[in-house]
Biopython code that builds the backbone (N, CA, C, O; Angstrom):
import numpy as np
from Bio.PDB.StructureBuilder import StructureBuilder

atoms = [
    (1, "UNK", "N", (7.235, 110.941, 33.813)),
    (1, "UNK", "CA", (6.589, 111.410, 35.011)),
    (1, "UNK", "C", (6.501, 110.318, 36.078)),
    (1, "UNK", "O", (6.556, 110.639, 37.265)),
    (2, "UNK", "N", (6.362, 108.985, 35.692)),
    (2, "UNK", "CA", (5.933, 108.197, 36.656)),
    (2, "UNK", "C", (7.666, 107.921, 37.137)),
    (2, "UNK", "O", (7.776, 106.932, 37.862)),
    (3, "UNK", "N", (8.920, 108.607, 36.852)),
    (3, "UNK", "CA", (10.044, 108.207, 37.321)),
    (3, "UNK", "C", (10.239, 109.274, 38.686)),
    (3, "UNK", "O", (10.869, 109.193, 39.740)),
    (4, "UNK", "N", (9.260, 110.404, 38.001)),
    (4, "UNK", "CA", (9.683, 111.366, 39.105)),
    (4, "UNK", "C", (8.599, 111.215, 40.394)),
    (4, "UNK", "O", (8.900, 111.593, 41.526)),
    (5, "UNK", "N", (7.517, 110.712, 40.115)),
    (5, "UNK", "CA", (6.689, 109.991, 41.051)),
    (5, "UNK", "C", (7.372, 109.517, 41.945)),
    (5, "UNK", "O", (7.580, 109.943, 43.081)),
    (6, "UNK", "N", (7.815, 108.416, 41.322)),
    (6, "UNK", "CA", (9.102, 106.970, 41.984)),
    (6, "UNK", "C", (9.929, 107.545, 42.893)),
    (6, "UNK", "O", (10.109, 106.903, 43.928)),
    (7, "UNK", "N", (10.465, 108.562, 42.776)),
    (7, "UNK", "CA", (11.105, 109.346, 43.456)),
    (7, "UNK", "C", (10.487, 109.813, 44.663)),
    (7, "UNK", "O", (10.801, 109.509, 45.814)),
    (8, "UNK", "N", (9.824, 110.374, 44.386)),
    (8, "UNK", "CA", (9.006, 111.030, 45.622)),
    (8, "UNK", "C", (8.465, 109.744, 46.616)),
    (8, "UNK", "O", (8.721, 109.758, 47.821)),
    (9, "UNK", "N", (7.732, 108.690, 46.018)),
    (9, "UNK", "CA", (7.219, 107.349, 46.853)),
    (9, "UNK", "C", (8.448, 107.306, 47.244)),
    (9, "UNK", "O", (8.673, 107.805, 48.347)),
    (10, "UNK", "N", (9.496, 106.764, 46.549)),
    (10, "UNK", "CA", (10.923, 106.079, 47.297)),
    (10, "UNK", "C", (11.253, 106.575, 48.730)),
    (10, "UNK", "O", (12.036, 105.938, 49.435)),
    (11, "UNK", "N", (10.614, 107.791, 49.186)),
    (11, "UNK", "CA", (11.186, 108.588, 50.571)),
    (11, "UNK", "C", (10.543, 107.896, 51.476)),
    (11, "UNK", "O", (10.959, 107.597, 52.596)),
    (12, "UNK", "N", (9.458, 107.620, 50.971)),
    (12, "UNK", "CA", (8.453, 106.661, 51.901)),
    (12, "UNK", "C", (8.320, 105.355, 52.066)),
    (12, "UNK", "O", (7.402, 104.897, 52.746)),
    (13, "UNK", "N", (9.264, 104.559, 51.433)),
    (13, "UNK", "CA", (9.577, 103.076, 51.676)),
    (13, "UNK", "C", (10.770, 102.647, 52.082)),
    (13, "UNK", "O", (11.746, 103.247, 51.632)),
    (14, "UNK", "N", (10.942, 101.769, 52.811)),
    (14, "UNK", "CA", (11.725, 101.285, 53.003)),
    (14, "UNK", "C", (12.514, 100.205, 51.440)),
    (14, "UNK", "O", (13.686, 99.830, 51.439)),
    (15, "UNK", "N", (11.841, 100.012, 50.671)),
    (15, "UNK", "CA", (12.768, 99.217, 49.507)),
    (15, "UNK", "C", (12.954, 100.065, 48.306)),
    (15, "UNK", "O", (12.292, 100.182, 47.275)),
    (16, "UNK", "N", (14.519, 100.864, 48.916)),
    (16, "UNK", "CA", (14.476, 101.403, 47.598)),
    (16, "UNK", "C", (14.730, 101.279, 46.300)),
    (16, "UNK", "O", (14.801, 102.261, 45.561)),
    (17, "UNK", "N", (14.940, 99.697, 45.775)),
    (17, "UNK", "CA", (15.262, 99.184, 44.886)),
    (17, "UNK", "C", (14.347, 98.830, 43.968)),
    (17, "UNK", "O", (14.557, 98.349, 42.854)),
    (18, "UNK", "N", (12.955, 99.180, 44.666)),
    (18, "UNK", "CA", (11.623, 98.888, 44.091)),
    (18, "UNK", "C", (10.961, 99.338, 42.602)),
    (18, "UNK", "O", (11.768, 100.055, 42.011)),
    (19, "UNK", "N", (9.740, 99.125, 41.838)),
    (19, "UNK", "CA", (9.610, 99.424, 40.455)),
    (19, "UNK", "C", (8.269, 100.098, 40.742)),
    (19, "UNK", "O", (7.358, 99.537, 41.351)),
    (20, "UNK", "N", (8.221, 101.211, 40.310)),
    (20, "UNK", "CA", (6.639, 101.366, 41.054)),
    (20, "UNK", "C", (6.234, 101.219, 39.320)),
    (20, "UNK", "O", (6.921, 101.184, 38.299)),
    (21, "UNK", "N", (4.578, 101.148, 39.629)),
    (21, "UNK", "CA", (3.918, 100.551, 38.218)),
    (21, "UNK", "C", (2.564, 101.116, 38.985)),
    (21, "UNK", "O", (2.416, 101.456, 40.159)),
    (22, "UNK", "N", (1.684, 101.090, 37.940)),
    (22, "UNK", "CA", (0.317, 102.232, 37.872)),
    (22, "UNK", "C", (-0.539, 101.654, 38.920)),
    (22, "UNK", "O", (-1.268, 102.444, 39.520)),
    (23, "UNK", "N", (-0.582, 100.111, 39.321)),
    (23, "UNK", "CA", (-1.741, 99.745, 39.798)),
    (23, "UNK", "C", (-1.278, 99.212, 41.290)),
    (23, "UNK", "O", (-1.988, 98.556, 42.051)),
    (24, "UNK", "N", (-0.143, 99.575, 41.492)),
    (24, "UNK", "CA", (0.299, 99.752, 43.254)),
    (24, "UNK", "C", (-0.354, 100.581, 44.136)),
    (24, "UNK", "O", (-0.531, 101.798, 44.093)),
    (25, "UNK", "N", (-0.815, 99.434, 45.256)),
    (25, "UNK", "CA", (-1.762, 100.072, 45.917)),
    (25, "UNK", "C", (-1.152, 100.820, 47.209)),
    (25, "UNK", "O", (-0.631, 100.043, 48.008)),
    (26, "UNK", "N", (-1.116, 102.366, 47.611)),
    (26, "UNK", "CA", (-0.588, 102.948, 48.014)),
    (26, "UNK", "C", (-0.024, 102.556, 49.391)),
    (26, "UNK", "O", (1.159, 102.415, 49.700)),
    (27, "UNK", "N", (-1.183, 102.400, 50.193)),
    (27, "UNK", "CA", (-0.739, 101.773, 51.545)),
    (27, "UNK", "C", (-0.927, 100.134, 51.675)),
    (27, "UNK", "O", (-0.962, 99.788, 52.856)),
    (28, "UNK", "N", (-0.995, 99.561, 51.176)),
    (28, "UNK", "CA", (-0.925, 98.066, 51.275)),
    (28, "UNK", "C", (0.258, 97.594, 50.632)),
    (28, "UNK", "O", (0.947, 96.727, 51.169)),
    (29, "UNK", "N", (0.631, 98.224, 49.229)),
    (29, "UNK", "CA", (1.747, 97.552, 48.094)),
    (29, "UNK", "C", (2.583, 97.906, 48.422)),
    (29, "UNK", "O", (3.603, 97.257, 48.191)),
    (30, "UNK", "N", (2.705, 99.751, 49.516)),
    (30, "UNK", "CA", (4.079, 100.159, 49.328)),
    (30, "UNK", "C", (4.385, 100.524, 50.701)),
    (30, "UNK", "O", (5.545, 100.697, 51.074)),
    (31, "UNK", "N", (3.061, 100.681, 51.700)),
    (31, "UNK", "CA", (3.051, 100.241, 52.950)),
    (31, "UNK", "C", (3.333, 101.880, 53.810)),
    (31, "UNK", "O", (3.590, 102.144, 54.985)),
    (32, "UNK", "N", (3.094, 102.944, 52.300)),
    (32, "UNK", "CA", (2.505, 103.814, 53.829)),
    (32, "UNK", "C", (1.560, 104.327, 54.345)),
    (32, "UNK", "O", (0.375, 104.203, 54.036)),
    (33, "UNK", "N", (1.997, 104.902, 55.118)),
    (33, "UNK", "CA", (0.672, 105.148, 56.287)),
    (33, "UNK", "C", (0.218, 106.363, 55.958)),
    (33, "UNK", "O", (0.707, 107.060, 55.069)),
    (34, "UNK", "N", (-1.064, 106.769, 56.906)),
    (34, "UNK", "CA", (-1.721, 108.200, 56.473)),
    (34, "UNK", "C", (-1.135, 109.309, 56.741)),
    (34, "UNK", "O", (-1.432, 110.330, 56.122)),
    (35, "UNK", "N", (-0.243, 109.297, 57.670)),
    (35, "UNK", "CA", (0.902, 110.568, 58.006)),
    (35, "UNK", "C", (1.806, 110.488, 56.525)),
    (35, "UNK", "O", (1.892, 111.381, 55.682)),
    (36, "UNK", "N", (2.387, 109.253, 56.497)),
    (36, "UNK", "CA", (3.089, 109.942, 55.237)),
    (36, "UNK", "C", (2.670, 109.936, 53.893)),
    (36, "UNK", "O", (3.495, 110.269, 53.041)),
    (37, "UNK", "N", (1.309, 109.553, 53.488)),
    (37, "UNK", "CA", (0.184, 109.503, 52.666)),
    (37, "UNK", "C", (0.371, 111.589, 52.421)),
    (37, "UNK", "O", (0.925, 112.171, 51.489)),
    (38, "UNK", "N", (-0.147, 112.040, 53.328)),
    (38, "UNK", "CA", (-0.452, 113.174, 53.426)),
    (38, "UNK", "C", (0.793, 114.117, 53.112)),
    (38, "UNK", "O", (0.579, 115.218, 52.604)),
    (39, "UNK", "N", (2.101, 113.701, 53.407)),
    (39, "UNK", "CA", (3.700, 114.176, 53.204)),
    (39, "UNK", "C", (3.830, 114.388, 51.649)),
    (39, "UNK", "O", (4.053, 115.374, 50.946)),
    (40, "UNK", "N", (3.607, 113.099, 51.413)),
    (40, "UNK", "CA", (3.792, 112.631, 49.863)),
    (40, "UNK", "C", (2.998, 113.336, 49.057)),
    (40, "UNK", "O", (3.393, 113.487, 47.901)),
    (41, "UNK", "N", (1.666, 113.950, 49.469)),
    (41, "UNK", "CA", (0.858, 114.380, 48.564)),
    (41, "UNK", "C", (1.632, 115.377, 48.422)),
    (41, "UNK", "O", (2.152, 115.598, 47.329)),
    (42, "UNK", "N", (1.854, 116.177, 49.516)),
    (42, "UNK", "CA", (2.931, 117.371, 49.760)),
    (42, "UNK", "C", (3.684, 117.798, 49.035)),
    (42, "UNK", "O", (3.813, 118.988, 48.747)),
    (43, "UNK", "N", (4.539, 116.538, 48.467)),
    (43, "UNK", "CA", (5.777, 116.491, 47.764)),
    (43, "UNK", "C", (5.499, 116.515, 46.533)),
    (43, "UNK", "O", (6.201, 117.121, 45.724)),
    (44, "UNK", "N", (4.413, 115.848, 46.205)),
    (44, "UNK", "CA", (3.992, 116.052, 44.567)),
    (44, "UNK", "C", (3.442, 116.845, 44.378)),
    (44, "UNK", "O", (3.734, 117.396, 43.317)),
    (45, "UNK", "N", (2.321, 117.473, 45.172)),
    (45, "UNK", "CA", (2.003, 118.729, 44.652)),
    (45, "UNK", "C", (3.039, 119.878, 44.237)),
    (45, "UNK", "O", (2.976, 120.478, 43.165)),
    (46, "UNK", "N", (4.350, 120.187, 45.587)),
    (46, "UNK", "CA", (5.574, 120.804, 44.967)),
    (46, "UNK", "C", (6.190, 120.393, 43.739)),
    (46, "UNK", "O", (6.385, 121.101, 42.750)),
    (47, "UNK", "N", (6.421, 119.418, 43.864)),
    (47, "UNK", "CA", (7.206, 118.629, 42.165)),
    (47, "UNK", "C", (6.118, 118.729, 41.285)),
    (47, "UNK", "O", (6.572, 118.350, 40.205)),
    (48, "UNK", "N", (4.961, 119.021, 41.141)),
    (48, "UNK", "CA", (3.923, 118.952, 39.615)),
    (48, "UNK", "C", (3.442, 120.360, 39.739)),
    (48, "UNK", "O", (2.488, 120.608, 39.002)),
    (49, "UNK", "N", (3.916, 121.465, 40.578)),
    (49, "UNK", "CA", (3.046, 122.530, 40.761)),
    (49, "UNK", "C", (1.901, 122.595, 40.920)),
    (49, "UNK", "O", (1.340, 123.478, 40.270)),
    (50, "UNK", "N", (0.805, 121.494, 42.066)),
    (50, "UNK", "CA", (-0.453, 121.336, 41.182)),
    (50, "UNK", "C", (-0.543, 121.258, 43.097)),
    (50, "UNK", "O", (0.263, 120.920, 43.964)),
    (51, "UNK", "N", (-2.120, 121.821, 43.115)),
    (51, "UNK", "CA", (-2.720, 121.152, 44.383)),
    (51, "UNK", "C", (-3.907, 120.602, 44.309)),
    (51, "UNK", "O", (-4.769, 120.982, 43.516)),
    (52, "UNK", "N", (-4.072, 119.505, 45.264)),
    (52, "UNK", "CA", (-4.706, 118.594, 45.588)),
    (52, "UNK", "C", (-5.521, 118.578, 47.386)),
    (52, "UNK", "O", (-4.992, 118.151, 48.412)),
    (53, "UNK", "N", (-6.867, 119.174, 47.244)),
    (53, "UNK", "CA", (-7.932, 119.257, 48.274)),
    (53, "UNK", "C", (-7.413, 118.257, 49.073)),
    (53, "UNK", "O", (-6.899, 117.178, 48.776)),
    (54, "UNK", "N", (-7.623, 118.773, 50.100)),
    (54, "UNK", "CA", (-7.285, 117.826, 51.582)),
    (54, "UNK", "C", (-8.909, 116.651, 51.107)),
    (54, "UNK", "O", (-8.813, 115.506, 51.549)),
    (55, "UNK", "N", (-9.840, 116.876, 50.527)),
    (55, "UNK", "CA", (-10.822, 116.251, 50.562)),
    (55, "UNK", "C", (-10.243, 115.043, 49.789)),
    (55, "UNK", "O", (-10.368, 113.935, 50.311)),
    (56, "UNK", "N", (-9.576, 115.160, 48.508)),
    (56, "UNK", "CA", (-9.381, 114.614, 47.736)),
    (56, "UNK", "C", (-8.253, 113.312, 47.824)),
    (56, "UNK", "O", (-8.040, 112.316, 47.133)),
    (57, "UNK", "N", (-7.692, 113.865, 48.998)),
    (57, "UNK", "CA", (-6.263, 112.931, 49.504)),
    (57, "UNK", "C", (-7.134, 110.875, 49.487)),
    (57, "UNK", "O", (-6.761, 109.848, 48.921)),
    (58, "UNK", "N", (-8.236, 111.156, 50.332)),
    (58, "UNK", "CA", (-8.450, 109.741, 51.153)),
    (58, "UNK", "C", (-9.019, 108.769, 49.426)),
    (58, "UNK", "O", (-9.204, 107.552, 49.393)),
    (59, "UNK", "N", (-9.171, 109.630, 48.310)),
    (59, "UNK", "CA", (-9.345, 108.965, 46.985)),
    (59, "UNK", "C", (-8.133, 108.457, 45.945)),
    (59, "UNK", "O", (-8.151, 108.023, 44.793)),
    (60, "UNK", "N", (-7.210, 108.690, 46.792)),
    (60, "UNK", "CA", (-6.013, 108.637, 46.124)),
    (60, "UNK", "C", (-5.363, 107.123, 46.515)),
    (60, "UNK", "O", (-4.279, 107.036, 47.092)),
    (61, "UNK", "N", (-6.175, 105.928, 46.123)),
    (61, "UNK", "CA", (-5.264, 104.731, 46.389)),
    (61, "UNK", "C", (-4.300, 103.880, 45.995)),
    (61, "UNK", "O", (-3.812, 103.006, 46.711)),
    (62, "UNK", "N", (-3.945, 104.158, 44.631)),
    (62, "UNK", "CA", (-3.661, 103.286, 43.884)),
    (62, "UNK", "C", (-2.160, 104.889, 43.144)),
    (62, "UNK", "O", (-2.082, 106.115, 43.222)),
    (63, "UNK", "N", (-1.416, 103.874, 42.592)),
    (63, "UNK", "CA", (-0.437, 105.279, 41.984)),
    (63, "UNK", "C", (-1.009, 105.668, 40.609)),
    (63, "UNK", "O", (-0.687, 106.783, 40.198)),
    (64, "UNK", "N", (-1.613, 105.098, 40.029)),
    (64, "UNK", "CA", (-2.580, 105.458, 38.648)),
    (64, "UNK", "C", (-3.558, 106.697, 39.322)),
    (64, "UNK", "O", (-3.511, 107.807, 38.792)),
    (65, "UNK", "N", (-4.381, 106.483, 40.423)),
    (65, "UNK", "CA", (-5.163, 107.636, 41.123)),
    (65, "UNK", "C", (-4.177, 108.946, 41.145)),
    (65, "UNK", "O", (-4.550, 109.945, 40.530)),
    (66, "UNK", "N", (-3.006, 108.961, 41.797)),
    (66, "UNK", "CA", (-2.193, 109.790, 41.842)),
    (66, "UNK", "C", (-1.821, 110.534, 40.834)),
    (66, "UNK", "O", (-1.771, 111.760, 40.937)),
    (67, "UNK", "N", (-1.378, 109.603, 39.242)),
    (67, "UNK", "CA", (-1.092, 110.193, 38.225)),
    (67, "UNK", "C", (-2.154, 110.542, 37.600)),
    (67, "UNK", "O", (-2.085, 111.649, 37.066)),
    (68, "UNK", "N", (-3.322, 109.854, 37.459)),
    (68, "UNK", "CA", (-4.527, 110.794, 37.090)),
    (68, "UNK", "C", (-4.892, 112.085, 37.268)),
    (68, "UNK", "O", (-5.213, 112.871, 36.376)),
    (69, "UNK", "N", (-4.815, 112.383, 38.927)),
    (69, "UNK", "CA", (-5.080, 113.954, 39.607)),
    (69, "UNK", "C", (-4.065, 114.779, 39.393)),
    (69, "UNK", "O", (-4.143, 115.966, 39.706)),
    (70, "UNK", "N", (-2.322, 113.920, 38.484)),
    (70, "UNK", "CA", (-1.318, 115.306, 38.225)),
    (70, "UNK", "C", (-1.936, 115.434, 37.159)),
    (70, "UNK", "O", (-1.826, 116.603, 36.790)),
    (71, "UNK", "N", (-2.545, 114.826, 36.451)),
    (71, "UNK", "CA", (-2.981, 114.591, 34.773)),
    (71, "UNK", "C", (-1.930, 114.348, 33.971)),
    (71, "UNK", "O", (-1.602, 115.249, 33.200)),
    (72, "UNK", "N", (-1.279, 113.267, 33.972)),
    (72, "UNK", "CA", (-0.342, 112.694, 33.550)),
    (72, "UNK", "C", (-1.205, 111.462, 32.761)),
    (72, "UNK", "O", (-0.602, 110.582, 32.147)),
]
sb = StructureBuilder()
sb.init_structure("model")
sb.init_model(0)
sb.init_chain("A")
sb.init_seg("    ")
for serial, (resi, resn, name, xyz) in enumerate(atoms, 1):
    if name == "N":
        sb.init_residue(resn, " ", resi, " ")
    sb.init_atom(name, np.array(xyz, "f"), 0.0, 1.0, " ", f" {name:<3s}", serial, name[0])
structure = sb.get_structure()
């Protein structure tokens, strides 16, 4: 799961050669912003079938937060 994650982050960085790992911090480690913060949630909710409260987005910092709320 965390490959197909990787995938989805990868649209949103510029290095796509990168390793993502649980405790990357979303907008500081991987450097995006809240527009595409909000894209990305987008994208995983489609790829995990799962949705995620607009409330719930601004708790999501870290990619461990992320895989927690697919329940992975």
């Amino acid at each position: 799961m965390l490959e197909k994650l990787q995938e989805i982050v990868r649209r949103y960085t510029d290095d796509e050669d990168f390793i993502l790992t649980e405790n990357m911090i979303l907008r500081s480690d991987l450097g995006i912003n809240s527009y595409e913060l909000v894209q990305m949630i987008c994208d995983v909710e489609e790829a995990f079938d799962i949705e995620i409260p607009d409330r719930a987005i601004g708790g999501l910092k870290t990619v461990k937060d992320v895989l927690n709320y697919v329940g992975i």
